[in-house]
C-alpha positions as CSV (number, residue, x, y, z in Angstrom):
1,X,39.6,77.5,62.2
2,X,40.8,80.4,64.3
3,X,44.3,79.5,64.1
4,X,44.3,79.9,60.0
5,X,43.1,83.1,60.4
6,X,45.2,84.3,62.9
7,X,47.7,82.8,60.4
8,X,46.8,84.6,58.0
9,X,46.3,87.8,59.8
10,X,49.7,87.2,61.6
11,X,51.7,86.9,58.2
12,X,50.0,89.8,56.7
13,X,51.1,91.6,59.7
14,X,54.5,89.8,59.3
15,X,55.1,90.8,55.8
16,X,53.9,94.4,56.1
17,X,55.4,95.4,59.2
18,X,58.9,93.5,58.2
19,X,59.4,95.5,54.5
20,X,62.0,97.8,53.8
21,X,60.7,101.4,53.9
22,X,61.6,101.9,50.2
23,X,59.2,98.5,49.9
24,X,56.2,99.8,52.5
25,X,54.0,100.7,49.2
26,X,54.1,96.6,48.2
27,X,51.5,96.8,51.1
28,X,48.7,97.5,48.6
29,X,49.2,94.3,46.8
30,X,47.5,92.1,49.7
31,X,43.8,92.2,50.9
32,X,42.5,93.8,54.0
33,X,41.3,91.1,56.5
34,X,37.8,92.3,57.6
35,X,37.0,89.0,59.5
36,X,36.5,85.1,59.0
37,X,33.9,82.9,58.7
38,X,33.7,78.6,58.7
39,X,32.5,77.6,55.1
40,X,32.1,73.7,54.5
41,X,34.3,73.1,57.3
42,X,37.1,75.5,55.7
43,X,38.2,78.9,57.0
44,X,37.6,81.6,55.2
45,X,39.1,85.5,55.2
46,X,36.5,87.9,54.3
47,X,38.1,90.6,53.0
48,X,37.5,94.0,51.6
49,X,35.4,94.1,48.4
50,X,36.4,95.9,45.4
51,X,33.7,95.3,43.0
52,X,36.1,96.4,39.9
53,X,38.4,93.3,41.2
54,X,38.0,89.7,39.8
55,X,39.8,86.7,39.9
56,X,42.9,85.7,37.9
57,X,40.6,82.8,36.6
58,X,38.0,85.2,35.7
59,X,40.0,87.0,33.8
60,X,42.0,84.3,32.2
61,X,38.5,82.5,31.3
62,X,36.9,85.8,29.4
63,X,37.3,85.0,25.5
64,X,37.2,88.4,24.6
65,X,40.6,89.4,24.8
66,X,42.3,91.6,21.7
67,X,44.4,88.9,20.1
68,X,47.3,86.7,21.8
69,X,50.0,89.2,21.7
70,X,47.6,91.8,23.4
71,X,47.3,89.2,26.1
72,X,50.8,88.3,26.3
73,X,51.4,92.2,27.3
74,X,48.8,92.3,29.9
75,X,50.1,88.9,31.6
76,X,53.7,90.1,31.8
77,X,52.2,93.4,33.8
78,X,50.2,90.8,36.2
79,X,53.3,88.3,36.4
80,X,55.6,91.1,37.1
81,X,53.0,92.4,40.0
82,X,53.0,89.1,41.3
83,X,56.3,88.6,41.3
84,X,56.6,91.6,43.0
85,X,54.7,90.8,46.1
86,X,56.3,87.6,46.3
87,X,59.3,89.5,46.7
88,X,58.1,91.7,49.5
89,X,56.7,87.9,51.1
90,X,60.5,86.7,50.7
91,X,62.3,89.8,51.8
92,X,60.1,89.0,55.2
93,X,60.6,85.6,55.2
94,X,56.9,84.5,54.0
95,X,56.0,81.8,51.7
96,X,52.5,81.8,50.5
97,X,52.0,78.2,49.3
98,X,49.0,78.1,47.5
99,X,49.6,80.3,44.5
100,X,46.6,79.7,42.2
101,X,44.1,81.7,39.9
102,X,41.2,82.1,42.3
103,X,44.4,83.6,44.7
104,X,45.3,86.8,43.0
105,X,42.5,89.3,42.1
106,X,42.8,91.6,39.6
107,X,42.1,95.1,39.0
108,X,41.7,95.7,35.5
109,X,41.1,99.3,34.5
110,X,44.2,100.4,37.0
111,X,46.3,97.2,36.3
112,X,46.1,96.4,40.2
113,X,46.9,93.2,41.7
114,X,46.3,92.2,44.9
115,X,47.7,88.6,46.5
116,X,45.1,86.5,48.7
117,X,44.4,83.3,50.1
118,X,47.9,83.5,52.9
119,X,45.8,81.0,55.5
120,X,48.3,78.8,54.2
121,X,51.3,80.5,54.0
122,X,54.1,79.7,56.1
123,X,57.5,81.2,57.4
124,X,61.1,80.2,55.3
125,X,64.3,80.8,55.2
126,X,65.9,80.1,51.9
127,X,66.1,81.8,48.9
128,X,64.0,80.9,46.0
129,X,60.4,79.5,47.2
130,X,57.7,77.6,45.2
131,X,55.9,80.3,44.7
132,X,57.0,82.2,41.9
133,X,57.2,78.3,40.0
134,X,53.1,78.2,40.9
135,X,53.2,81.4,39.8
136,X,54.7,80.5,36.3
137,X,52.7,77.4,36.3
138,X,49.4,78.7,36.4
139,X,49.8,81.4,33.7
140,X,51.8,79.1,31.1
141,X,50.0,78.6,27.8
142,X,48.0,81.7,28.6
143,X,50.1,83.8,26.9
144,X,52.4,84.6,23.7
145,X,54.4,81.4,22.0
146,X,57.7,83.4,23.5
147,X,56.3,84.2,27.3
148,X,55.2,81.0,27.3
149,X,58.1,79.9,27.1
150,X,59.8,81.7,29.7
151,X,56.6,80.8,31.7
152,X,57.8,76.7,31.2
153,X,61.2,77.1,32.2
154,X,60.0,79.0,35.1
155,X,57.8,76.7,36.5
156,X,60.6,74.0,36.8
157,X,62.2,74.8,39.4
158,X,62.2,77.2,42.7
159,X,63.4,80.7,42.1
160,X,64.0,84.0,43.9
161,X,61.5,86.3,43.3
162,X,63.7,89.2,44.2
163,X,66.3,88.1,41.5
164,X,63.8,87.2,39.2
165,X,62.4,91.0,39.1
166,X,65.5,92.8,37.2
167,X,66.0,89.8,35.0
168,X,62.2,89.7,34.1
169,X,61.8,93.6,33.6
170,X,64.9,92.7,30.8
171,X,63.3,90.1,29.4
172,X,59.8,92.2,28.6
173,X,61.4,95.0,27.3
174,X,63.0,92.9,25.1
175,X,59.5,91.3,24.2
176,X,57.2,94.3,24.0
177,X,59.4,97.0,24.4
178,X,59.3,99.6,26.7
179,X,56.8,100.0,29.2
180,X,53.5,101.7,28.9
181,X,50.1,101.6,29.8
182,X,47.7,99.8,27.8
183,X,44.5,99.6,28.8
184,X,42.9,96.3,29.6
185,X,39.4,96.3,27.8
186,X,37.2,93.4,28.4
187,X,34.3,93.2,25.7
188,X,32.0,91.4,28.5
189,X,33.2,93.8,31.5
């Protein structure tokens, strides 16, 4: 119980601390640890609420989304954030291992992700992790025919997310074009 959050809070610490200055703002993209409580014989970070935040899952699971290109737009800004923290958790030497929907909270009105769910993260020390596969994982056949895609072949093997980040930023522009802000308007929200 008290280990996985010290875990947690120690790998937070870890990856935070351990970034490259030009990095330090990648510190916004996990949770604050407020404290930890035992629920169902599972440890559990309470951490700050943001009460514009919900759940990858959440988000994924609302059906009224503008259209599956619309979509496909949004996901590449939340796959790119993710990626993004998992390359501040690899430049530190931080795997996460338990990438998943309910584990990445999104903001949707300032296209803000933030990473949670480290108890079970653990230290490596190769390049390219499971992570950014889960990553792809989860959000294939959310998205365009052509992301999807990219999504598949992602989630087949282990890749670096630091490498991934220059070759992805290609591969949207490509997609969508440049980069802009379109707001994410949820019907129900």
């Amino acid at each position: 119980g008290d280990a996985a959050i010290l875990n947690e809070r120690d790998n937070l610490k870890k990856i935070i601390d351990n970034l490259s200055d030009e990095n330090k703002s990648v510190a916004t993209l996990f949770p604050n640890i407020k404290s930890s409580v035992i629920v169902k014989g599972r440890q559990a970070s309470i951490i700050e609420y943001n009460s514009d935040m919900m759940t990858l899952a959440e988000l994924l699971s609302d059906n009224n989304w503008l259209g599956v290109r619309q979509r496909g737009r949004h996901l590449a800004w939340i796959f790119r954030r993710i990626v993004f923290a998992l390359s501040a958790m690899e430049e530190t030497g931080v795997q996460h291992n338990d990438i998943s929907l309910d584990n990445i909270m999104i903001h949707p009105k300032q296209h803000g992700v933030r990473i949670v769910g480290l108890t079970s993260s653990s230290a490596h020390d190769s390049v390219g992790t499971k992570d950014v596969q889960d990553a792809a994982a989860m959000l294939k056949g959310y998205s365009d025919d052509d992301q999807n895609r990219y999504f598949d072949v992602l989630s087949r093997y282990p890749v670096s997310a630091t490498r991934l980040l220059s070759e992805y930023d290609r591969y949207i522009e490509n997609l969508y074009g440049p980069r802009r802000f379109i707001e994410l308007k949820l019907r129900s929200k």
